[in-house]
N, C-alpha and C positions, 0 to 999 in steps of 0.2 A: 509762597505756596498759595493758591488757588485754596477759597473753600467754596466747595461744592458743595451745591443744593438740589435739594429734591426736586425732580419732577412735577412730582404730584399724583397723588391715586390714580386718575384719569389717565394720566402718561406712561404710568410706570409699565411693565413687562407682562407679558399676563395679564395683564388686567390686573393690575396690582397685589397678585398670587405671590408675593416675593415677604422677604422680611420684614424691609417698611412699609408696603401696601399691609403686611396683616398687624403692624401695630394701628396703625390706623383705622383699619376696621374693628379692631380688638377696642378702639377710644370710642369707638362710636357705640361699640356693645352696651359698653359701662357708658356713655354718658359724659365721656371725659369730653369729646366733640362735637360738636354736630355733623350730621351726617352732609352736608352743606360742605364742611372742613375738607379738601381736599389735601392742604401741608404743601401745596404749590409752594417752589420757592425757600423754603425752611431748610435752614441751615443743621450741620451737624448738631450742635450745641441745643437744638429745637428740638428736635426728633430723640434726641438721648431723654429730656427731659420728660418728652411725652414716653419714650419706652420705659421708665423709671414708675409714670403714674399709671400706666397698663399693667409693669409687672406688680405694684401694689396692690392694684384694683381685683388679679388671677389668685392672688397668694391664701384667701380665705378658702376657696373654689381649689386648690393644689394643680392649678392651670388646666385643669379638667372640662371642657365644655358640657359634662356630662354630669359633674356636680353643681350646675350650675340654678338658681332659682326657676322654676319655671317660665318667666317673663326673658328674662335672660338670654333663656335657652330660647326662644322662639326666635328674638331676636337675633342672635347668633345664627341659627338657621337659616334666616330670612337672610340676611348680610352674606353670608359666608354663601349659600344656594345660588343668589345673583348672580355674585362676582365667578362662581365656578361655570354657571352656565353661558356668562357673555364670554368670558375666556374661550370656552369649547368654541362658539359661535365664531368667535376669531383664530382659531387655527390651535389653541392650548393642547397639549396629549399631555397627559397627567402622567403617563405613564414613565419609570424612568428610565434613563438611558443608562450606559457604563461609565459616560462622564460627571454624572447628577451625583 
């Protein structure tokens, strides 16, 4: 069996809108990353690891970006606002369809 690896933020779908682009930016929120950290390359077994210390990092917060410290939260904004708006810029429709 073949293990596959991540792309990488840069690579992924979206603009990295997907489940492992937002653990990724979720590591960058907390700190877990640098924003630097793309996860090019990283194997299953990497990326479980790193979803493990993102979902620890949410669980004080009840994965709320709303409960989140104010520094946090700007951060969050900042990160998340980017990534939505290069997406658009590249063709992204948020909207969803009947297969989504």
């Amino acid at each position: 069996m073949t293990d596959l690896k991540y792309d990488g933020i840069d690579q992924d779908k979206n603009n990295g809108l997907t489940h492992l682009g937002r653990i990724v930016r979720d590591a960058w929120v907390f700190g877990i990353l640098p924003e630097s950290e793309t996860c090019a390359g990283w194997d299953h077994a990497q990326m479980q690891n790193l979803y493990e210390k993102v979902y620890a990092a949410w669980e004080p917060y009840a994965h709320l970006p709303s409960r989140l410290p104010e520094e946090l939260q700007k951060k969050h904004t900042q990160i998340y606002n980017q990534a939505i708006k290069m997406a658009k810029e590249k063709g992204w429709d948020p909207e969803l369809k009947d297969e989504d």
